[in-house]
Each structure stands twice: as C-alpha cells, then as structure tokens.
N, C-alpha and C positions, 0 to 999 in steps of 0.2 A: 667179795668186793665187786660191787659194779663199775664197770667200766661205759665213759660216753662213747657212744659209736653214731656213726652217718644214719644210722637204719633206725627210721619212724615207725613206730607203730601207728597203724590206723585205730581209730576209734569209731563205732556209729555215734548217730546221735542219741540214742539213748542210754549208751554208757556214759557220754560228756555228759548229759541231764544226773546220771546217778551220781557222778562223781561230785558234778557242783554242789547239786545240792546234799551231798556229804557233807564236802568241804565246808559248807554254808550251817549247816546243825551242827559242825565242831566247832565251829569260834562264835556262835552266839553260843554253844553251851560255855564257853569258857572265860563269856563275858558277863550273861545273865546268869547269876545262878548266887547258893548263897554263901561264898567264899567271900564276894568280891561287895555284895549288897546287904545290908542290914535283912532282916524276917519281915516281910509284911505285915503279923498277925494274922488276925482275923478280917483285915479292913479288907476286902477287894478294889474297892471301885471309890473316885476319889480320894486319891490316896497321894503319898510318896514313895520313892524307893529311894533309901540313902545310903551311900555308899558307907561301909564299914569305918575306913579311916584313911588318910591321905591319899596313902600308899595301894590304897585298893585302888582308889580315884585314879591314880597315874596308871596303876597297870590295866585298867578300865580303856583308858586314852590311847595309851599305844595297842593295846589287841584292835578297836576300834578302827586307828589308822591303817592297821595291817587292813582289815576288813572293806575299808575307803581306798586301799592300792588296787592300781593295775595288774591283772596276771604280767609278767613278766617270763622272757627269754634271754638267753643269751645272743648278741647279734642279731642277727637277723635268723639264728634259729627260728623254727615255728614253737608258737606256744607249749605249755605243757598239757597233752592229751587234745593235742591238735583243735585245741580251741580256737573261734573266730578274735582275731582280733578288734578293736572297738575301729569305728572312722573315727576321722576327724572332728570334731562339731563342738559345738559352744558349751556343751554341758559336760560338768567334771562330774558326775553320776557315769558316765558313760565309759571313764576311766576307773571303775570300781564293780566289785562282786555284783553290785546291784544289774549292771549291764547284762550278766551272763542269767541272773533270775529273770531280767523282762524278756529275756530271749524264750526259759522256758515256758513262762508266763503266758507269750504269744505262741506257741507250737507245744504244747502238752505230749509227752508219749508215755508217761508210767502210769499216773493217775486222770482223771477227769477233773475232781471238784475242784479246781483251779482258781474260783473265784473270789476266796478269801485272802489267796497268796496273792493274788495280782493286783486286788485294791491297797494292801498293806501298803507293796513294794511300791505302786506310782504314787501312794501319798508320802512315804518317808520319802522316796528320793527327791519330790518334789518340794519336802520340808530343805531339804538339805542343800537345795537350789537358792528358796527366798533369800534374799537382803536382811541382814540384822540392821538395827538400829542401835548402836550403842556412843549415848551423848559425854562427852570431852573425858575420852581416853586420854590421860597424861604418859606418854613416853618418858620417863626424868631423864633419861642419860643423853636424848640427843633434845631436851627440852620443846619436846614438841607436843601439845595437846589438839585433838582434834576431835571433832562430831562425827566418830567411824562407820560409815557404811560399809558393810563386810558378806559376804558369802558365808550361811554358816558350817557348809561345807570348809572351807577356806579356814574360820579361825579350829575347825576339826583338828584337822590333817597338820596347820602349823603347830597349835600344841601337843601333837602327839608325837611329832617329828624332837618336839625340841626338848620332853619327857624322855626323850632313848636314845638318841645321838648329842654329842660332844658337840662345838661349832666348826669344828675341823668339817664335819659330815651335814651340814646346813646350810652350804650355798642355793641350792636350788629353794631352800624356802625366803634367805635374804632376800632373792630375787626376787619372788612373789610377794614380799612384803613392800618392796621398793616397788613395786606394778600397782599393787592394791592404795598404798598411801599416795599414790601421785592420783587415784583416781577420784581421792577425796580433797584432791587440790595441795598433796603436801610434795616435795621435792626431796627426795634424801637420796647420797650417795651409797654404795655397798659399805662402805665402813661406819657409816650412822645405821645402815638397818644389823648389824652386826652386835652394834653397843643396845641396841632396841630389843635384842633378843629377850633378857631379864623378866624387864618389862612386858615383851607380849607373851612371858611365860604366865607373869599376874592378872592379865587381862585376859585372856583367853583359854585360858586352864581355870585358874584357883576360880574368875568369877563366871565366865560365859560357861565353861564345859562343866562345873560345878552345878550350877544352877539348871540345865538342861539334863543332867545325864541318868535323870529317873524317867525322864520325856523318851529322850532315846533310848531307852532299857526299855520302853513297852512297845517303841516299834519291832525292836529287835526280836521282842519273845512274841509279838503279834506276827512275825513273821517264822518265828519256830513254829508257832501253834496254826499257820498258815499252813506251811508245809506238813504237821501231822493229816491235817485235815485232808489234805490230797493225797499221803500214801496212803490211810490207815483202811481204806473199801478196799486198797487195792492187796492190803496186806492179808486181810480178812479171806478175799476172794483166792485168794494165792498158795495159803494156809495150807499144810500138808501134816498128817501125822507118819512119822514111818514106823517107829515099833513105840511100846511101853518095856521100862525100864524099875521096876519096884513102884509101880504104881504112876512112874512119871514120865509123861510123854516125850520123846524125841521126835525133833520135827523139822522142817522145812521149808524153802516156800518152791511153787513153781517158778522156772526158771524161763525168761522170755529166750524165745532161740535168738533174738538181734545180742542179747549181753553175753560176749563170749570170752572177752579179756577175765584174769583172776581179780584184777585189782578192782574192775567194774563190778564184778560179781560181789566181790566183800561190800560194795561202797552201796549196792541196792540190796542186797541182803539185810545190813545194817538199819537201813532206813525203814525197811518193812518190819525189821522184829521192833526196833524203838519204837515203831508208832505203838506198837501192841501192849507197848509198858505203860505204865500208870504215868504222867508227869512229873516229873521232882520238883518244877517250879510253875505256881498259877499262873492267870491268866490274869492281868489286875489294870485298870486306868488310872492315869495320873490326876489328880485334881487342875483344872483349869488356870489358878493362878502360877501353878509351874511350867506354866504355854506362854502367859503372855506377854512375857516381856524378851525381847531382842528376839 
C-alpha cells in the first residue's frame, strides 16, 4: 500500500518531458486506434474516419475530455511530478495536455527533430481556440433558439462532461453554459441551463462532436506520429545490444545520467522502444468537407 506523505519527490526536467509525453502516447493510443474507429482501408488521404458506433463515439468524448483537463492536485499540493502549473490567461488550451506539449515543444531535451510536433500541437490547439458558428440551435426545454457562437474547445469539454457525469456532478459546466449563452445575447438562470442539459447533449455530441471527430482523430495521431518522429533518431542512437538469446537479441537503450527516478526511466524506455515498432494505426487526412462547417 502507498501511503501520502509531506515528502516531494523532485523530478529534472527531462523526466517531466518522459513522463508527459508517455502520458500523451497512452491516451491518444486509447483514443485513436481501431477499437473505437471503423478500418480506413486502403484510402489514406482524403478520407473519413468513423467511429464504429455510438458507444465508441461517447467513449471517444470523455477520453478526449480527460485529454482537454488540467493536471490537477490536491489543494494546494504541487502538481503530480512537480509539474509547472499553467498562468492565468485567456486561453483554455492552456488548461490542458496540450500546455505541457508546447512547453516541450519550446525547450526540447530527449530528441531534436521537434518540428513536426510543434506545428501539429499550435495548429490543433489553435483549432480548438476558433468560434464555431452553429445557426439556430433549439434548446426545447427552456424554449430558447439561438445563432450559437461557441468555442469549440467549449462545446468539447461540455459534451464530454455530460457523456460521464450525472447532473448532480455538472455545475461548473451549467455555469459555463449560462456564460457562453449570455454571450450570445441570451439570459438563463442555473435551473434553465440545467433543463438545457439534454439538449446540449444533441447539439454538441450526437451533431458538432460527431461530425468533427475524424477531424480531431488526425490531429491526435498527427501528433502520435509527431512525437515518433522526435524519439525514433534518438532511440536508434541510444540502441544497445547486451547479449543473444537463441538467436534473439536482448537489448537496451542508453540511459541519460539527468533520468534517475524508476517511474521516469519506464516512461522514456517505453517511448524509445515504441518508436522502434512498426505503427498499428497509419497516418491518414481527412477530406476537406469534414473541416468545413462550424
């Protein structure tokens, strides 16, 4: 059993980098991949990716959310593995995984070729930034239709919150739903954005995250295959055999003297042997007409 205690472990910075970006290849593999998405075929480019069936769709949505949250502490504990926490500022990107990728983005220590990761990362977060346009969303229950301007970050995070929590556990998106509709000129109380819930389950799941979520499955795996790209020289370079075993190599990699925690060491070990495996899921684009609307 572990027990919490006072006592921090320190981390350098290049174990926070292993770790994140661990973290970051385990829930895009367990978002992109083909449990959750129909087979591409043979189409690469120009394409769709559709989700299997509903139920993939929802569990698509909340892994997502998880992925679009804050690290989190308890209190005013420090982060887990003494990560920075984000400032204050206008961008809810900032509150998400993505924060801690532009970090390594900008300051590099395991690999070099950095610059496939870094484009992906500022264009998807920057996707996730824009204004939707989505014309006269009907609320039925509190009879309100409107021409919704939305953050699509924003109708993300509420449908994925409201996919996996009860409304007991959905105040803090009532809130934001009551923020976002007054900016579009509408007034509602917390007990109308409550009855609204339904409603922006149909609106922003079944049709906005429906229609987008082969869009965001290729940033995602644009950014898996980001990330190969900057360990795989380094894994190559790294590469150690120690003995042969009936013909089959036992190996290694070199060990940087900065990564000295075990959990670091698993978390960059890991990312150096996965680069060296073949890929389980292509590399593929989405056809243009699944971009252009909202």
């Amino acid at each position: 059993m572990c027990y919490r205690t006072t006592m921090a472990t320190t981390f350098t910075r290049i174990e926070q980098e292993a770790i994140v970006l661990g973290a970051v290849m385990g829930m895009i593999d367990e978002m992109v991949n083909h449990a959750i998405f129909c087979p591409l075929g043979e189409k690469r480019n120009d394409t769709n990716l559709l989700p299997k069936t509903s139920e993939t769709l929802r569990q698509f949505s909340t892994l997502l959310r998880d992925f679009l949250s804050p690290v989190t502490a308890r209190g005013k504990d420090p982060l887990p593995f003494g990560l920075d926490r984000p400032e204050d500022g206008n961008k809810a990107t900032e509150f998400t995984t993505l924060f801690y990728l532009r970090q390594i983005c900008g300051s590099p220590l395991i690999g070099t070729e950095i610059a496939p990761l870094k484009s992906v990362v500022r264009d998807f977060a920057g996707w996730l930034e824009e204004i939707a346009f989505v014309p006269r969303v009907w609320l039925s229950n509190i009879e309100v239709e409107v021409d919704l301007r939305i953050k699509r970050i924003d109708f993300i995070r509420i449908s994925g919150d409201i996919g996996k929590h009860n409304f007991l556990r959905l105040r803090g998106q009532t809130n934001r739903l009551c923020a976002i509709l007054l900016e579009n000129g509408i007034t509602i109380d917390e007990s109308d954005a409550y009855l609204a819930l339904p409603d922006c389950w149909d609106w922003f799941h079944t049709h906005l995250l429906a229609y987008h979520a082969s869009n965001i499955a290729e940033y995602l795996n644009n950014i898996r295959y980001g990330i190969r790209a900057y360990i795989e020289p380094v894994a190559k370079a790294r590469y150690r055999i120690t003995d042969s075993v009936e013909g089959l190599d036992r190996y290694t990699f070199e060990r940087p003297d900065e990564i000295m925690n075990k959990f670091a060491w698993a978390q960059y070990f890991e990312l150096l042997q996965g680069s060296l495996r073949e890929p389980y899921f292509p590399q593929f684009s989405v056809s243009r007409s699944f971009k252009s609307q909202f």
